[in-house]
N, C-alpha and C positions, 0 to 999 in steps of 0.2 A: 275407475269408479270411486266415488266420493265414501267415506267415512259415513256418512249420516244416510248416503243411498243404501249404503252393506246393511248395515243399521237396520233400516226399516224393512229389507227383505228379509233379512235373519227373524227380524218380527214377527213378520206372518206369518213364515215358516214355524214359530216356535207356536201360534195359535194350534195346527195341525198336530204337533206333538203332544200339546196339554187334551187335543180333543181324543185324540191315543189314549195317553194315559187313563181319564176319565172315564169314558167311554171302557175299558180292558177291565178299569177297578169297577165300576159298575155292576157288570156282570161274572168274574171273576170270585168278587168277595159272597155271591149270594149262593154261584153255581160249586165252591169248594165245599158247601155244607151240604150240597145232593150229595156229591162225588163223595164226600166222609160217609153219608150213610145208609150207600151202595157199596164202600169198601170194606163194613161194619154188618151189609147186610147176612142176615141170616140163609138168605137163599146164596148157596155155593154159587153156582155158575156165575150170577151176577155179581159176587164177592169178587170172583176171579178176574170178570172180565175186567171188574175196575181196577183188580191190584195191575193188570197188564198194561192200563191205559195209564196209569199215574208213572209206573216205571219205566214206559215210552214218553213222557210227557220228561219228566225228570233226568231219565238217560240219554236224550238227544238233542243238538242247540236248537236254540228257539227260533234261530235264523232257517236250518233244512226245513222246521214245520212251517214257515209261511212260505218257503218256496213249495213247499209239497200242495199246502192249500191253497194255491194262486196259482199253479201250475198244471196242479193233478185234476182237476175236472176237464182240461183241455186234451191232456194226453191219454185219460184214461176213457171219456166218454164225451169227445168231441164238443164238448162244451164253448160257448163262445163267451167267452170272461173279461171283455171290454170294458165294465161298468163294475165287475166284480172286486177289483183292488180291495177297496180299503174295507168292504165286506169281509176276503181271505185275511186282510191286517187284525181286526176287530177278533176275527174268531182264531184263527192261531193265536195270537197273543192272549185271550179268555180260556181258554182251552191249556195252554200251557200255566199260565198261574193257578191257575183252578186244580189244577194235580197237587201244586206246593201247597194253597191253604188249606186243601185237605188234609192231607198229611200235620199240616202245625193246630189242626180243629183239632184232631184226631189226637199229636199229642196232648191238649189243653185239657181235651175230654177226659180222658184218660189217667191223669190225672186226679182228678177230683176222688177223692176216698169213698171206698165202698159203704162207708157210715151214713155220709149225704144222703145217700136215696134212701136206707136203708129209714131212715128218719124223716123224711118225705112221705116213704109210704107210710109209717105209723103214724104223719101227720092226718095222712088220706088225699093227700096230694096226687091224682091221676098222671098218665104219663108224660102229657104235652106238659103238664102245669110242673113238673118237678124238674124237667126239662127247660124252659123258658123261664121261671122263677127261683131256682134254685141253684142248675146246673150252669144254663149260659150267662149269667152273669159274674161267675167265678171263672170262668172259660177265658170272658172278655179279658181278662186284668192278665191272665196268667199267658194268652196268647201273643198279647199286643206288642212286645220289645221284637218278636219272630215274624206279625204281621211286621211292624215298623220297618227291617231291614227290606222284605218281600215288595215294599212300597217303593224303598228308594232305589233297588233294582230296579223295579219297574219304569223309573222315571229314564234312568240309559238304555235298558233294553228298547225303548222306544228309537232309538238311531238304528237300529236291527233292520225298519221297513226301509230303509232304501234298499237292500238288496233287492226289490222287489218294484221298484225306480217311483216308490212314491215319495213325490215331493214334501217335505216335512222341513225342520231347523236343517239336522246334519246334511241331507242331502243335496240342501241347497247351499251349506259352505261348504261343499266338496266340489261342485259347478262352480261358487264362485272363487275359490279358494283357484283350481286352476286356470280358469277362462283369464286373473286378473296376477297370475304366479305369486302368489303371497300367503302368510298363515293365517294373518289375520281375522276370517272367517273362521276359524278354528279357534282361535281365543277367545270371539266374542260369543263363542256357539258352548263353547266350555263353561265360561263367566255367566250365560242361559243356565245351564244344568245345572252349576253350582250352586248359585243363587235359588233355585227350585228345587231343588232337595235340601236346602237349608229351610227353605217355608216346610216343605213335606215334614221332615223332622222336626221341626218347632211344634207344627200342628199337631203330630202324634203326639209329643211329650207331654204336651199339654194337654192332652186327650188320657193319656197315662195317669197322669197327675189328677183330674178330674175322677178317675176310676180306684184310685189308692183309699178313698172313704170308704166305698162298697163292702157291706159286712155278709153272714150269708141271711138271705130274705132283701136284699139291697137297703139296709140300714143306715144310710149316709149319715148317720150322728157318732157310729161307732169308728174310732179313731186308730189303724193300725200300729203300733207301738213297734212290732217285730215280725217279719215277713222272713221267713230261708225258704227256699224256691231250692228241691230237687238238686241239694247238699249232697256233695259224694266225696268219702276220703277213702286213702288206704296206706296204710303203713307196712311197707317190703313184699309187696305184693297182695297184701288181706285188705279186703273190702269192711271196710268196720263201718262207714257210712254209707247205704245203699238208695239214691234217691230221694232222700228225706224232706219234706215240706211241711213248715209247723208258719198257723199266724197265729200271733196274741198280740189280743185289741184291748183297750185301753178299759180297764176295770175286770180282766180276766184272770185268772188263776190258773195254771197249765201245769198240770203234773204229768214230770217223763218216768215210767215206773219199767225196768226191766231188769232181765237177771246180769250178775257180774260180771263186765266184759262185754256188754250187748253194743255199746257206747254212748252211753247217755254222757256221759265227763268230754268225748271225745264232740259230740253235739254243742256241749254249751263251750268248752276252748272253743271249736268255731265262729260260734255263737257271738264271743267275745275277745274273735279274733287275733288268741292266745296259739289257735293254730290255724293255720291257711287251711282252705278248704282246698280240695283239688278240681273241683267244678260246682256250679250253680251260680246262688246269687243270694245276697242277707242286704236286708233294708232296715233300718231304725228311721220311724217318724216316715217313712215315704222317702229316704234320701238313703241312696243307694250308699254301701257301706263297703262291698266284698262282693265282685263280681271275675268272670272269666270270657276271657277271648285269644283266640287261635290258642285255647291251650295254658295261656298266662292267667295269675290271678291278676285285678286291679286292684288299685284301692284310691282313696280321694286324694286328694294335697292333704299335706301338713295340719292345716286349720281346717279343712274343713272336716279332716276323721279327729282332733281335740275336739270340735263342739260334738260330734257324735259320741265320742266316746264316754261324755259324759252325761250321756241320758243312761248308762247301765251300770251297771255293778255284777259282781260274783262271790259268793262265799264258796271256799274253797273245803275240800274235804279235809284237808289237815291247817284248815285254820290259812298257813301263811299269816299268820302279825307279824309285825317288826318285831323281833325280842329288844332289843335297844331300845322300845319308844314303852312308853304309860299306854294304859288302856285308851286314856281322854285323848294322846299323841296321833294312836292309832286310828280312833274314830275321824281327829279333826285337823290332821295335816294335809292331807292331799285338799279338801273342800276350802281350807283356807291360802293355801299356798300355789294350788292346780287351778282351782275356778276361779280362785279371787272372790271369794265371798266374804262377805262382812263377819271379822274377826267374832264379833259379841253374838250373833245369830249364831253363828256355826256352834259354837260353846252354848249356845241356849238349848238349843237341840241335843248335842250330844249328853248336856247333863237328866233332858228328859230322855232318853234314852236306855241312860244306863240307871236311871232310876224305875224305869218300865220291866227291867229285866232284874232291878234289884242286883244289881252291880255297884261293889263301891272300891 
């Protein structure tokens, strides 16, 4: 078999997998916000039944659940399932992600501070409207890096349906792959996936990045400045950072006011990445600053944490100046020496500065 023959059948086959994918995200993404507010529900039993179903959905491969529902109407009630495939493919595959988005709705929701609604209702905002205007679209921004991964899982878990002999990409380079003894089908079925979860993720990001204006009221003019997402430290075992999520948008004022030791000093070293956080995530400007995965913190290259680093500053509680430098040293070294700003500005400023403050 020719190259350009493998080719064009891998093709077709890879048509049926995007119809998978699609098709799974279609009704997955609408049916996790039942399944969250059945597992949220106030009525027990229904609460129950869904925590049962999410943590059978979650605790067992995605692969038994489509042999269970492609197999199990046959064995269980003599069902005749000739036509049923890709029926059982569709809904095991909805059914199992539909347990994860709930769960990532739930923690988005969950989230959101008890001040929001509390401020809704004094606005007189009813329930659906404090919900849809208020709530989901802080949801959206705060879920979407959890949905993003859940997406590009989604994209491999789709090779899952051959166990279940439906012809898709993978299980047609696994026939041709032996029928012609070569890998080949398997590299170009790989270079599929890869390339497709490089669009899926482009797409997100860019869909992220669309969503980082979003103020609360959805105010696209108001500009996030500072985002920490659900900050957590602790030093020799004490939790001194629990969960913490603060944004300040561009013309805000934020005051952190707590008793001594609470961590507000330990918040802004974070903050200004004076200390490593031990999980979450800090944004400056929409551009990720201080993140965490398997455990590790990240952080950007070289150049790209210097241009962040210089949209902040910190006045310190015991000052920190250089003792060795002048006041005017202190204000106008790093600005001239760090950014490279224009010698004569930077001195034009600091002398209005210290003249505001009546410093000489």
């Amino acid at each position: 078999m020719s190259f350009q023959v493998m080719l064009q059948q891998l093709t077709t086959g890879f048509g049926q997998t995007l119809l998978i994918f699609f098709l799974t995200l279609l009704f997955s993404l609408p049916l996790g916000m039942v399944v969250y507010f059945g597992r949220v529900s106030r009525f027990k039993p229904l609460s129950w039944i869904v925590k049962a179903y999410i943590s059978i959905m979650r605790g067992t491969p995605l692969m038994l659940q489509l042999l269970l529902w492609y197999f199990g109407p046959f064995y269980l009630w003599g069902m005749n399932i000739g036509n049923y495939k890709f029926t059982a493919i569709i809904l095991g595959c909805s059914l199992n992600y539909a347990a994860y988005f709930a769960e990532i709705y739930r923690s988005g929701i969950e989230s959101i501070p008890v001040g929001q609604y509390e401020a809704a209702r004094l606005l007189g905002y009813n329930k659906s409207q404090t919900f849809f205007k208020i709530v989901l679209p802080q949801v959206v921004k705060i879920v979407l890096p959890s949905v993003t991964n859940e997406v590009i899982t989604l994209v491999k878990d789709t090779s899952l349906v051959y166990s279940v002999s439906y012809i898709e990409m993978f299980a047609l380079a696994k026939q041709i792959a032996a029928a012609q003894t070569t890998v080949v089908p398997f590299v170009i079925a790989g270079v599929f996936y890869y390339i497709f979860n490089f669009v899926v993720a482009w797409v997100m990001e860019w869909f992220e990045k669309k969503t980082e204006l979003l103020s609360l009221g959805g105010n696209a003019l108001s500009t996030s400045l500072l985002e920490m997402n659900h900050i957590k430290k602790e030093f020799d075992g004490l939790q001194v950072l629990k969960d913490v999520s603060i944004h300040v948008n561009e013309g805000e004022v934020v005051s952190i006011i707590g008793s001594s030791g609470s961590g507000k000093s330990t918040l802004l070293r974070c903050a200004t990445l004076l200390t490593l956080l031990d999980d979450g995530e800090i944004s400056y400007m929409g551009k990720k600053t201080a993140w965490t995965e398997n455990g590790k913190v990240c952080l950007p290259n070289k150049a790209q944490l210097k241009e962040i680093q210089s949209c902040f500053g910190l006045v310190f509680q015991n000052f920190n100046l250089f003792p060795h430098y002048t006041v005017m040293k202190n204000i106008t070294d790093a600005p001239i020496h760090v950014q490279k700003r224009n010698k004569d500005e930077v001195y034009k400023e600091a002398r209005e500065l210290l003249q505001r403050w009546d410093i000489r």
